[in-house]
N, C-alpha and C positions, 0 to 999 in steps of 0.2 A: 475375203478382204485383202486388198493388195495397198502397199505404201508404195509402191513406184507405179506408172501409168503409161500407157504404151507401149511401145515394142510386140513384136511378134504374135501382132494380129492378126496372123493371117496362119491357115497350116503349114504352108511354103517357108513363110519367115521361122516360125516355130522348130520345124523339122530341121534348118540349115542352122539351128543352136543348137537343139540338143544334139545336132553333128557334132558341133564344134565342141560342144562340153566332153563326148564321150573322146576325142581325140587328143584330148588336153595332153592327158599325161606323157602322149607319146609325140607328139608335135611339137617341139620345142621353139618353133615361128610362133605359137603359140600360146600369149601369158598365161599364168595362173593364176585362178582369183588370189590365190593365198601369196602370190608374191611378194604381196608387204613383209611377210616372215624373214625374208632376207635381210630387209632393212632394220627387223627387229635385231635378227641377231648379230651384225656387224652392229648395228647401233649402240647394244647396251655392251659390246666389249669395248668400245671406246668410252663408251660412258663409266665405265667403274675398273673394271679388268685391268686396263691396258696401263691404268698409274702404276701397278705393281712390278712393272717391267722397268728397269733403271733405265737401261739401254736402248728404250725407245723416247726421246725426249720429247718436250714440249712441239717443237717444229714439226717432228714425224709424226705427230698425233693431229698437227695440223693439217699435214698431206692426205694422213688417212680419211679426216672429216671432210677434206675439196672429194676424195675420193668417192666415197658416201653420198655426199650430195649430187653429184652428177648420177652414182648411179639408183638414185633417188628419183631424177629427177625423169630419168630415161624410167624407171619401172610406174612411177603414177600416169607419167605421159601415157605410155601400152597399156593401164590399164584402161585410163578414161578412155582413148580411143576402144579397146577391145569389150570394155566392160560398160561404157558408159553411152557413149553414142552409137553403138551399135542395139538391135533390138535385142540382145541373147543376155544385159541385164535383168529381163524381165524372166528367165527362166531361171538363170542363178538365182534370182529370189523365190520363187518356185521351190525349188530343192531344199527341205526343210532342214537339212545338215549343212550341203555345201554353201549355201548364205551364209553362215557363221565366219563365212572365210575371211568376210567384209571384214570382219574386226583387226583382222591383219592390217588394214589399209591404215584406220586409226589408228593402233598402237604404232605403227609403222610410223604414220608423222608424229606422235607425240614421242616416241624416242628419238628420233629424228634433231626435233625442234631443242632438245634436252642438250644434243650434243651440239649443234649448234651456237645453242647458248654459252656452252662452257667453253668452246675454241675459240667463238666469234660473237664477243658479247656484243660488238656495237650493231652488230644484227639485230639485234632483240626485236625490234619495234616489227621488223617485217615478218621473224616470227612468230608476234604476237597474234598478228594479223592471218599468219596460216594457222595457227590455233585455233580461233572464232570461227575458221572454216571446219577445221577439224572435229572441234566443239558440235555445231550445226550435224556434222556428218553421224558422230555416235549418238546425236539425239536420235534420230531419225533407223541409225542400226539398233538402237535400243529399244524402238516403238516392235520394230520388228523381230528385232527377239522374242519378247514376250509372243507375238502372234507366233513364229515357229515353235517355241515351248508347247503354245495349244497343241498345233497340231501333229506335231512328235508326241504329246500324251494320248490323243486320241485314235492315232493309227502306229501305235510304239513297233508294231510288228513290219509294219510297212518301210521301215528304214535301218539302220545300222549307224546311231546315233555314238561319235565319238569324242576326243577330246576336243575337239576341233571346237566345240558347241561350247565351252568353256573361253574361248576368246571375247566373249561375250562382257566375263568379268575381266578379263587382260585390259580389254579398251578402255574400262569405265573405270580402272585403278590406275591406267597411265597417263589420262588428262589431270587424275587430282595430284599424283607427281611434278608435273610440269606445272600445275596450278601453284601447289603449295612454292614452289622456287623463284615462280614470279610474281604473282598475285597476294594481295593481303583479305583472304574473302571470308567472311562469316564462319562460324564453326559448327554453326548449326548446317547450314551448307556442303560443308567438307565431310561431317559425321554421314550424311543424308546420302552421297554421294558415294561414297563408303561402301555404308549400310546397301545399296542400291546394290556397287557388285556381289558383298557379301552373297547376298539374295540371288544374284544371276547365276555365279557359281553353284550355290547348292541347288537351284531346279537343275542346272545342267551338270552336273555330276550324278543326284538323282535319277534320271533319265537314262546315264552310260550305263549306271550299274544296274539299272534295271535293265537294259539291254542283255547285260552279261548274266543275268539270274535267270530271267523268266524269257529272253528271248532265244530264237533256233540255236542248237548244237552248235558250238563255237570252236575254234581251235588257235594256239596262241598263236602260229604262224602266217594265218589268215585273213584273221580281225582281228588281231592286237596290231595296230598301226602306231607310225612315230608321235602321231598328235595325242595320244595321251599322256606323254608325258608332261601336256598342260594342266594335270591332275594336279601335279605339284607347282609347277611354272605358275598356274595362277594363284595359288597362296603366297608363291616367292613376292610378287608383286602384289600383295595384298598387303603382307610384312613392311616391305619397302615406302609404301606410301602412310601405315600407320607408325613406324618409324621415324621417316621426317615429319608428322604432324604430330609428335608427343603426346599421342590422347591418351597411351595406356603408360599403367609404371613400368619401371627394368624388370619385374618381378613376373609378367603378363607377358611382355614380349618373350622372355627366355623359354617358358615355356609354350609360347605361340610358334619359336624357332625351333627346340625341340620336335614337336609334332612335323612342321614340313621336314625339316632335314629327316625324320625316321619314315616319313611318306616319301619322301624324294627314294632314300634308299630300297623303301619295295617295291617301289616302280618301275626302278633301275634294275633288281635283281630280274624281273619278270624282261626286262628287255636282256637281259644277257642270258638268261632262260629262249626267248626266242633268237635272237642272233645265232647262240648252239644251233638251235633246230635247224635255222635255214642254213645254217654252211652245209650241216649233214646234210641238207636235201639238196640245195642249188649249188653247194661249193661256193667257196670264199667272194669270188667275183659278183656271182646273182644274188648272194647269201647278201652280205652285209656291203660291199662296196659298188653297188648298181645306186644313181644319181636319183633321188626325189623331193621333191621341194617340200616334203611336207619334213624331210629332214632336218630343216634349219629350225621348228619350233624345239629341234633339241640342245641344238648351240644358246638358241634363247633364252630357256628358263634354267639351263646353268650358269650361263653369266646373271641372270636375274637373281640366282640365288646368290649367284657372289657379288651382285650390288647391296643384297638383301643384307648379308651377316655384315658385309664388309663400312657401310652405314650404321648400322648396330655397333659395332665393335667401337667405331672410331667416334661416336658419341657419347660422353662420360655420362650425361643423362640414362644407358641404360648399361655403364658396368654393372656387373653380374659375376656368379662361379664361374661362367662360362667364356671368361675372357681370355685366358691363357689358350684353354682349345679352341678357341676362335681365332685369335692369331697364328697357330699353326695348322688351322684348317685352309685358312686364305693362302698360306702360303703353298701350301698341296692342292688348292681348290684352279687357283690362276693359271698352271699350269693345264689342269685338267679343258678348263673355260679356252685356254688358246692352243693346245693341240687339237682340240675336238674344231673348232673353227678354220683351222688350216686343213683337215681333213677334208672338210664338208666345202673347201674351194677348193682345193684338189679334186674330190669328183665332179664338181659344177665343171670344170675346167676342162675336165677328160669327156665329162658329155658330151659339153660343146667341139670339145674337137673329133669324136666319133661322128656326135652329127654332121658336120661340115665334110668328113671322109666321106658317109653315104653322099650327102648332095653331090660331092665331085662325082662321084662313081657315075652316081644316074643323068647327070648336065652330060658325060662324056660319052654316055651311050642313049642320049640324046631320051631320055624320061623325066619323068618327074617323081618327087619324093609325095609318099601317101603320109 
C-alpha cells in the first residue's frame, strides 16, 4: 500500500532516485529530505531562547525572523521541487526509516508559523492559512507512519530504525502548540491529539530499542547517530504542549520534567561517550566537527527543552519545588541552546565554503564535481 502515486515507474526513473538518495549526504546541490530540521532549530531559538538574551532586542529578533523566513522559504521551495515534483518522492516513501524525515517538513512550518506569529502578528491570517496546509500534510504523514510502523515490525532486521522515526510524534505535538495559541478548539480534541503522539512516540521508540537489543552487533560510533537524540527532543515537546494546555496539575508536570530532563541527560552522556570515541579514531576535525544535517535535530530539542522548562517555570499555574533550580537551570541552559547553534552554522558555513573550493578546483581544470 502506497499513500502517494506515481513517480518512478519506470526502472530508469527508479534507478536515477535511488542515485540520487545514495548521494545525498555528499552532494550538497543536493536537498535533504530532513532539511526542515534547520528550520526547526533556528526556529525554536527564536521562539523561546533568544528572549533570555538582553542584548538582542526586540528589532534583532525581528531581523532574525525576515532571516528565517526567506531561508524558509528557499528550503520548502528545493524541497517541493527536489522532493515533490520530481518522481524520487516515491522512493523516499519507500524507505521505511528515511520517510520519517517528512516530519521535519511539518514541525519545520509549524515552528515557523509560531515565530511568525509572535514578531509578525498581523500575519496571522496568512499563517493560518499555511497551517491548514500543514494540517492536511501531517494527516497524510501520519496515515503513513502507521503504514511504516507495519513494516519496520515486520522486517525489523531489514533496516536500522533510528530516532528519526520519533518525528513522527515531533509533528503531531507541534501543530497542537501552534493550535492551542491560536485556536479555541475542543478539549476532547486537543487530549485525542495528544494522546495520538503520545502513541506515535512509544511504537517508535519501541522499535529503536528493539533495534539495539535484538538487532546485528552494534557499536556506538556507528549506529548511534545525532537523531537520537529525539528520544528526549520528543517528550521536550510533548511537555511543552501539555504545559500550555493545562490538562495535568504542577504536581504531574514536575515530575513529567523530572523524567525528560534525567533521559535528556543519558542521552547526552552516551553522545559524549561517542564524540570520545570518534576523535580517538578520526581526530577532532572527522570526530566531531565534520557538517551533517542530521546535526541540527540537536540544536532542536535543546532549545525545545528550554522552551519546555522555560513555559513551566514562567507559569504560576505549575509553581513547584523545582522553581529556584529551574531558574538557574535557564540561565545555564540558554547559553548552552545558543552556543551549540552558532556551532552548528559555523560548520554549515565551512561546508559550504569547502564545497564551493572543490567546484572552483574542478570548473578550473575544466571537470565536474561527482
Amino acid at each position: 500500500m502506497m499513500f502517494f502515486s506515481g513517480g518512478c515507474a519506470t526502472r530508469k526513473a527508479e534507478g536515477r532516485c535511488l542515485g540520487l538518495r545514495m548521494k545525498i549526504i555528499d552532494d550538497k546541490d543536493i536537498v535533504h529530505p530532513a532539511s526542515g530540521a534547520v528550520i526547526m532549530a533556528i526556529g525554536i531559538f527564536l521562539y523561546a531562547a533568544v528572549d533570555a538574551f538582553t542584548w538582542i532586542n526586540y528589532t534583532s529578533g525581528e531581523v532574525m525572523a525576515v532571516f528565517l523566513i526567506v531561508l524558509a522559504v528557499f528550503t520548502y521551495q528545493s524541497i517541493f521541487k527536489q522532493w515533490v515534483l520530481k518522481p524520487c518522492f516515491t522512493v523516499l516513501i519507500r524507505n521505511p526509516v528515511q520517510s520519517f524525515a517528512v516530519g521535519s517538513w511539518v514541525a519545520g512550518l509549524s515552528v515557523l508559523s509560531n515565530v511568525i506569529t509572535k514578531y509578525f502578528p498581523a500575519m496571522s491570517m496568512g499563517v493560518q492559512v499555511m497551517m491548514m496546509i500543514n494540517t492536511l500534510l501531517w494527516v497524510v504523514f501520519t496515515a503513513n507512519c502507521f503504514y511504516q510502523f507495519k513494516e519496520l515490525m515486520k522486517r525489523p532486521s531489514a533496516y536500522a530504525p533510528h530516532g528519526v522515526v520519533l518525528l513522527s510524534a515531533v509533528a503531531t505535538q507541534s501543530l497542537v502548540i501552534y493550535w492551542l495559541k491560536v485556536f479555541s478548539l475542543p478539549k476532547g480534541l486537543l487530549i485525542g491529539v495528544i494522546s495520538l503522539g503520545v502513541l506515535l512516540y512509544t511504537i517508535g521508540l519501541t522499535i529503536v530499542v528493539l533495534r539495539y537489543i535484538r538487532g546485528n552487533p552494534w557499536t556506538i560510533i556507528d549506529d548511534w547517530p545525532s537523531t537520537n537524540c529525539i528520544i528526549h527532543g520528543a517528550l521536550s515537546i510533548t511537555g511543552l504542549a501539555l504545559v500550555t494546555s493545562e490538562m495535568f496539575s504542577g504536581r504531574i508536570m514536575m515530575i513529567f520534567w523530572l523524567f525528560v530532563f534525567i533521559l535528556l541527560i543519558c542521552i547526552e552522556v552516551m553522545e559524549v561517550v561517542r564524540a570520545v570515541k570518534r576523535i580517538q579514531k578520526l581526530g577532532w576535525k572527522r570526530g566531531i566537527f565534520t557538517y551533517h544535517i542530521s546535526q541540527w535535530s540537536r540544536n532542536f530539542t535543546f532549545g525545545m527543552f528550554y522552551a519546555f522548562t522555560m513555559t513551566m517555570h514562567q507559569n504560576p499555574y505549575y509553581m513547584n519545588d523545582f522553581y529556584e533550580f529551574h531558574q538557574g537551570f535557564l540561565h545555564f541552559w540558554m547559553w548552552i541552546v545558543f552556543l551549540l547553534l552558532i556551532t552548528e552554522i559555523g560548520l554549515w558555513a565551512g561546508s559550504n565554503r569547502n564545497l564551493h573550493g572543490k567546484k572552483t578546483k574542478q570548473l578550473s581544470r575544466g571537470t565536474d564535481l561527482e
